[in-house]
GUDO-340242 format. One record per residue (C-alpha): chain; x, y, z; residue in three letters; residue number from 0. Coordinates in pm, 1 decimal. Layout:
BEGIN
<node><chain>A</chain><c1>X</c1><c2>Y</c2><c3>Z</c3><resn>ALA</resn><resi>NUM</resi></node>
...
! end
This chain:
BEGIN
<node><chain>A</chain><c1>-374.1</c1><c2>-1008.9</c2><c3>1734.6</c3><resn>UNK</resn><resi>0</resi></node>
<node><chain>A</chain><c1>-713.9</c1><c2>-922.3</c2><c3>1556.7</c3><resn>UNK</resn><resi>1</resi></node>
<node><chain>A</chain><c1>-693.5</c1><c2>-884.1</c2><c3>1191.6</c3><resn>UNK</resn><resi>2</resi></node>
<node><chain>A</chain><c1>-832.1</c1><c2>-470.0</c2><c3>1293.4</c3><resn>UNK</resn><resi>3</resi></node>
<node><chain>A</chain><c1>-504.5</c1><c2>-394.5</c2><c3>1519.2</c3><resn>UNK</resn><resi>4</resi></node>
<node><chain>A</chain><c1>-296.3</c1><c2>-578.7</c2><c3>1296.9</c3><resn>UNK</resn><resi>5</resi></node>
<node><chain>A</chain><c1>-407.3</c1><c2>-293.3</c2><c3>997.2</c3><resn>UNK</resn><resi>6</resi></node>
<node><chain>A</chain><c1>-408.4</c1><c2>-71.4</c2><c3>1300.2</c3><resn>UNK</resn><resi>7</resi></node>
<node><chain>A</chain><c1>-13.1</c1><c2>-83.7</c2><c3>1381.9</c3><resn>UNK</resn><resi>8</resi></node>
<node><chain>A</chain><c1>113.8</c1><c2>-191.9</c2><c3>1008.1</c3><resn>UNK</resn><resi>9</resi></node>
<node><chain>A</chain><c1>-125.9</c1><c2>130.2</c2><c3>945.4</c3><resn>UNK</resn><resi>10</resi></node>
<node><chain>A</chain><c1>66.2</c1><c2>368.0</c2><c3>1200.6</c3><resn>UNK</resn><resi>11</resi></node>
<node><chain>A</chain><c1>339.7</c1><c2>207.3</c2><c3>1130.8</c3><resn>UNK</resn><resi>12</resi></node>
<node><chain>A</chain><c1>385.6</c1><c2>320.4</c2><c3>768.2</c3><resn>UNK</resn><resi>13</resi></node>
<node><chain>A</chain><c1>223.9</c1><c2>659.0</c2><c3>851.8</c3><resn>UNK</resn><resi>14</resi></node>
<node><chain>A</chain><c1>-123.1</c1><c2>623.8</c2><c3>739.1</c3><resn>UNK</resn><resi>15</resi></node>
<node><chain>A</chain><c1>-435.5</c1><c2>718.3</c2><c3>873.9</c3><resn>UNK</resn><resi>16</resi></node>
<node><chain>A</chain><c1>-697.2</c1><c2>438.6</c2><c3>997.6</c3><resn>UNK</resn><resi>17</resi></node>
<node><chain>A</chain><c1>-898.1</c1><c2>544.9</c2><c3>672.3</c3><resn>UNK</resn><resi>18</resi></node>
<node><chain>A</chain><c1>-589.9</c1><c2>545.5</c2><c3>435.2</c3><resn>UNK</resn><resi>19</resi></node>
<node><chain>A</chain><c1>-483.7</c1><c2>198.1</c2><c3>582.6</c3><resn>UNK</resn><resi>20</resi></node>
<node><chain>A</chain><c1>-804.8</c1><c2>22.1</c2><c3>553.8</c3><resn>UNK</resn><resi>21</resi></node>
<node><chain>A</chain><c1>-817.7</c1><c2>130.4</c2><c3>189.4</c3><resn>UNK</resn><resi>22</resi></node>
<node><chain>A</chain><c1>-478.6</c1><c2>-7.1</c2><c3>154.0</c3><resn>UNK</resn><resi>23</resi></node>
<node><chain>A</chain><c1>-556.9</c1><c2>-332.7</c2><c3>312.2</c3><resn>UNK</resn><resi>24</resi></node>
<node><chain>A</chain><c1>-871.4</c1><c2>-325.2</c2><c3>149.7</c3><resn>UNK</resn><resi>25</resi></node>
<node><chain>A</chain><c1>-733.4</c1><c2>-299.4</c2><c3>-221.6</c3><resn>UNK</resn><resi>26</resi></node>
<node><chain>A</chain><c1>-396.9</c1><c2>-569.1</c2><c3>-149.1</c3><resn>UNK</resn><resi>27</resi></node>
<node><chain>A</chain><c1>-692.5</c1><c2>-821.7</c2><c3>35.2</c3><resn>UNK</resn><resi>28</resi></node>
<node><chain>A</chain><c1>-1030.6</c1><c2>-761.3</c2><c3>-139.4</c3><resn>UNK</resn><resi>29</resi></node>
<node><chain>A</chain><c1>-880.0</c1><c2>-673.9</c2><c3>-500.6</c3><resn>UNK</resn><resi>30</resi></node>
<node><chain>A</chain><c1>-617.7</c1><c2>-977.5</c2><c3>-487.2</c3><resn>UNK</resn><resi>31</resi></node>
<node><chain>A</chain><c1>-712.6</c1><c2>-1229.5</c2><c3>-224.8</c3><resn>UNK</resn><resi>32</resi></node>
<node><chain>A</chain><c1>-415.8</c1><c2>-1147.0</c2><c3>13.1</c3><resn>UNK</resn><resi>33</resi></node>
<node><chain>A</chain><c1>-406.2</c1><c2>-1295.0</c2><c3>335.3</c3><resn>UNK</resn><resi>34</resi></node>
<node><chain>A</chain><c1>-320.5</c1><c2>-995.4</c2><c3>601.5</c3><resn>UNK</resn><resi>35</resi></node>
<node><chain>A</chain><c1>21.8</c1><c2>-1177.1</c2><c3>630.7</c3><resn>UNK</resn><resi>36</resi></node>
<node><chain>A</chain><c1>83.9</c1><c2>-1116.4</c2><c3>240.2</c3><resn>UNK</resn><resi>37</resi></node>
<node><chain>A</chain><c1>-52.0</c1><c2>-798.0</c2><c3>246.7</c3><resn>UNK</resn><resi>38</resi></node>
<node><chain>A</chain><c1>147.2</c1><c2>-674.3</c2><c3>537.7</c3><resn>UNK</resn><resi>39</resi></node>
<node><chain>A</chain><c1>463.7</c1><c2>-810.1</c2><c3>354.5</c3><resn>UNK</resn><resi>40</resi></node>
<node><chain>A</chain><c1>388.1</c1><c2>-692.2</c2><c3>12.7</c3><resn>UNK</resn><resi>41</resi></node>
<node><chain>A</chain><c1>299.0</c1><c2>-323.0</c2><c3>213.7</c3><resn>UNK</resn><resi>42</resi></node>
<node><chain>A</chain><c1>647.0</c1><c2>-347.8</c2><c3>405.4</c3><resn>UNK</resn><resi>43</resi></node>
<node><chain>A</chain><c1>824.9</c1><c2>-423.6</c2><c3>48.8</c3><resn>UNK</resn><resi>44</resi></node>
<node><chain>A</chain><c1>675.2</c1><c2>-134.6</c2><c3>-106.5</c3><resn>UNK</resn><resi>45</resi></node>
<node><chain>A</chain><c1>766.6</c1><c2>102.4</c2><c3>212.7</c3><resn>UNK</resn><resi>46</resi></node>
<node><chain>A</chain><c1>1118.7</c1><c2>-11.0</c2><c3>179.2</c3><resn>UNK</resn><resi>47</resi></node>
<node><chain>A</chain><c1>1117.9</c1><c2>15.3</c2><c3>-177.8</c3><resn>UNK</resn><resi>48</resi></node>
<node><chain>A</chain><c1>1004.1</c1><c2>395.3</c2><c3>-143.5</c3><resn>UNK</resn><resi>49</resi></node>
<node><chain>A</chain><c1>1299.1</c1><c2>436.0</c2><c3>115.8</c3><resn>UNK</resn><resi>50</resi></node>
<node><chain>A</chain><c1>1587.6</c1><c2>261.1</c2><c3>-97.2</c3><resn>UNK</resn><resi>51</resi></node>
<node><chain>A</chain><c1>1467.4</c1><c2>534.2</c2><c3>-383.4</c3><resn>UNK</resn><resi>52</resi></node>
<node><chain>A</chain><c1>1477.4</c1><c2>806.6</c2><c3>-119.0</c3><resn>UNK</resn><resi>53</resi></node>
<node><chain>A</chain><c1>1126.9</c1><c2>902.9</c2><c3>-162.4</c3><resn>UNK</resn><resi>54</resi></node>
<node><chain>A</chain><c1>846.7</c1><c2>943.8</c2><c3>135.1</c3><resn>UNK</resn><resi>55</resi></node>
<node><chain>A</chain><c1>756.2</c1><c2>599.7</c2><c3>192.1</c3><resn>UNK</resn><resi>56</resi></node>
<node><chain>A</chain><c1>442.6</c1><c2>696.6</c2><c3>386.7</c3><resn>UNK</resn><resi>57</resi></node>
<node><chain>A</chain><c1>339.1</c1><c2>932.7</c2><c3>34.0</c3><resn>UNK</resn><resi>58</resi></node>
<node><chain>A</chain><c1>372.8</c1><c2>652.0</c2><c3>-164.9</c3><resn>UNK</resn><resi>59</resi></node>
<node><chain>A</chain><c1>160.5</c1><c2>434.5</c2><c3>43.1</c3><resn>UNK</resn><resi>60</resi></node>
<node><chain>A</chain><c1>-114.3</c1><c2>712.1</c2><c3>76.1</c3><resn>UNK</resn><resi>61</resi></node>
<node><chain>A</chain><c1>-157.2</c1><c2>740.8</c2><c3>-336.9</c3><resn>UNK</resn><resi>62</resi></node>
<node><chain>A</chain><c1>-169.6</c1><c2>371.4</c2><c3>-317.1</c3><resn>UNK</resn><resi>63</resi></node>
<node><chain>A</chain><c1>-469.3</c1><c2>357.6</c2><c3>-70.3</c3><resn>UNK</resn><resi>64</resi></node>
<node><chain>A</chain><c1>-623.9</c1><c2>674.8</c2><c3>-238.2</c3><resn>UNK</resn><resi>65</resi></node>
<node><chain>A</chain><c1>-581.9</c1><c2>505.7</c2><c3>-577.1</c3><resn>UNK</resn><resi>66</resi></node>
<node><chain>A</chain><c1>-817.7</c1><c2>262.2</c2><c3>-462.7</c3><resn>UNK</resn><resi>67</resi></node>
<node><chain>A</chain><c1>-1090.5</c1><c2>292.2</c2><c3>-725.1</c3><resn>UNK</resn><resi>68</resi></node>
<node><chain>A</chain><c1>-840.3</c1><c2>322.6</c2><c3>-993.6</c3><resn>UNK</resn><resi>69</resi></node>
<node><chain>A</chain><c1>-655.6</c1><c2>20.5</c2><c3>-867.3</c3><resn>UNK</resn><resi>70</resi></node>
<node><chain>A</chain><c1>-1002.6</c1><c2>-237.6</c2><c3>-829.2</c3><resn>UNK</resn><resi>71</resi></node>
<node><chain>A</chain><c1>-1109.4</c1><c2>-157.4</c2><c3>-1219.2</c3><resn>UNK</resn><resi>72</resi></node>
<node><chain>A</chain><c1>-763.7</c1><c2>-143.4</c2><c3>-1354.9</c3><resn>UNK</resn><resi>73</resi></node>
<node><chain>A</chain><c1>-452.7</c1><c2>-298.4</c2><c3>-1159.5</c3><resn>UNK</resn><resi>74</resi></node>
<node><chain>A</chain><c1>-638.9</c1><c2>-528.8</c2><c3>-921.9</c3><resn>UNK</resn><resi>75</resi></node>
<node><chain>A</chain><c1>-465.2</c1><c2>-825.1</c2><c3>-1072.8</c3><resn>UNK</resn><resi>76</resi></node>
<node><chain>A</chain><c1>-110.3</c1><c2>-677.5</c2><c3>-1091.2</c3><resn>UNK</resn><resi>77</resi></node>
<node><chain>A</chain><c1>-57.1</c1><c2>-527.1</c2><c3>-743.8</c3><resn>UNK</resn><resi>78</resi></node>
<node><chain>A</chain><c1>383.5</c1><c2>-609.9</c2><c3>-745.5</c3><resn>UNK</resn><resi>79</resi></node>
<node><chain>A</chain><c1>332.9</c1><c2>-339.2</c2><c3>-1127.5</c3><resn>UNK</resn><resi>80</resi></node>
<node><chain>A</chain><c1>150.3</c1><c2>-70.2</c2><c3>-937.7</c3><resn>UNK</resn><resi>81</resi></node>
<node><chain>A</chain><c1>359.0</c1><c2>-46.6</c2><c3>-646.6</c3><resn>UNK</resn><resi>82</resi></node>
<node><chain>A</chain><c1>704.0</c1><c2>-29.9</c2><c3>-841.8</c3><resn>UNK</resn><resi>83</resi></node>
<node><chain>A</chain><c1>512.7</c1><c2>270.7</c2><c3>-1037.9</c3><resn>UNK</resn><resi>84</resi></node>
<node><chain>A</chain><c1>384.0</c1><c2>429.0</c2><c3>-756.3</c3><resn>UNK</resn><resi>85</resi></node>
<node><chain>A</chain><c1>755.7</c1><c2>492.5</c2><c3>-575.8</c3><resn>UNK</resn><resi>86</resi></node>
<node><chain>A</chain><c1>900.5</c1><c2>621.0</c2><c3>-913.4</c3><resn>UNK</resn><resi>87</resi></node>
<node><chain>A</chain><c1>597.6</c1><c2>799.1</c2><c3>-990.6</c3><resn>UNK</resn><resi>88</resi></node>
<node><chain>A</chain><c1>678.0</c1><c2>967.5</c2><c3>-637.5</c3><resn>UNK</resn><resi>89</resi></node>
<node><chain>A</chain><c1>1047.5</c1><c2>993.3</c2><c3>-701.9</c3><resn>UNK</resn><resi>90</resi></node>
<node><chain>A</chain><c1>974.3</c1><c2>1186.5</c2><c3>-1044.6</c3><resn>UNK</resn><resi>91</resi></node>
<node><chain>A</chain><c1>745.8</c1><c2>1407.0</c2><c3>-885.5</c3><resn>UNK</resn><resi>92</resi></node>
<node><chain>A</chain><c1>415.0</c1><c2>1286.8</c2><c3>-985.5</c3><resn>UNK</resn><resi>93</resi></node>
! end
């Protein structure tokens, strides 16, 4: 499979748009030098993380990829941080 339907499915997959996925992808392999196997396993942690804490999963993986900006000057090198914080961000509301 193509490295394009691979983001494609995990992408629909988790609920995300195509736009919303590639910035996802784009942040966990640009910003950190993920292969699209670790990405896709660090994005399936973080969905099942959001589940276990009974919050949206697919929400939490949208702020993610729209947090791209923020992510690249700021978290780039601690991706595992920002995903805890975005599920309990979600789960307090935020």
């Amino acid at each position: 499979m193509s490295m394009s339907l691979a983001i494609l499915d995990s992408s629909m997959a988790m609920g995300l748009t195509v736009d919303e996925g590639s910035k996802l992808f784009g942040i966990l392999m640009g910003n950190r030098g993920l292969s699209l196997e670790q990405a896709e396993a660090l994005a399936e942690s973080t969905y099942q993380m959001a589940q276990q804490n009974n919050v949206n999963p697919s929400a939490v993986m949208r702020d993610i990829a729209n947090s791209a900006e923020i992510i690249a000057k700021f978290g780039g090198e601690n991706l595992e941080n920002i995903t805890k914080t975005a599920v309990q961000a979600k789960k307090l509301g935020l």
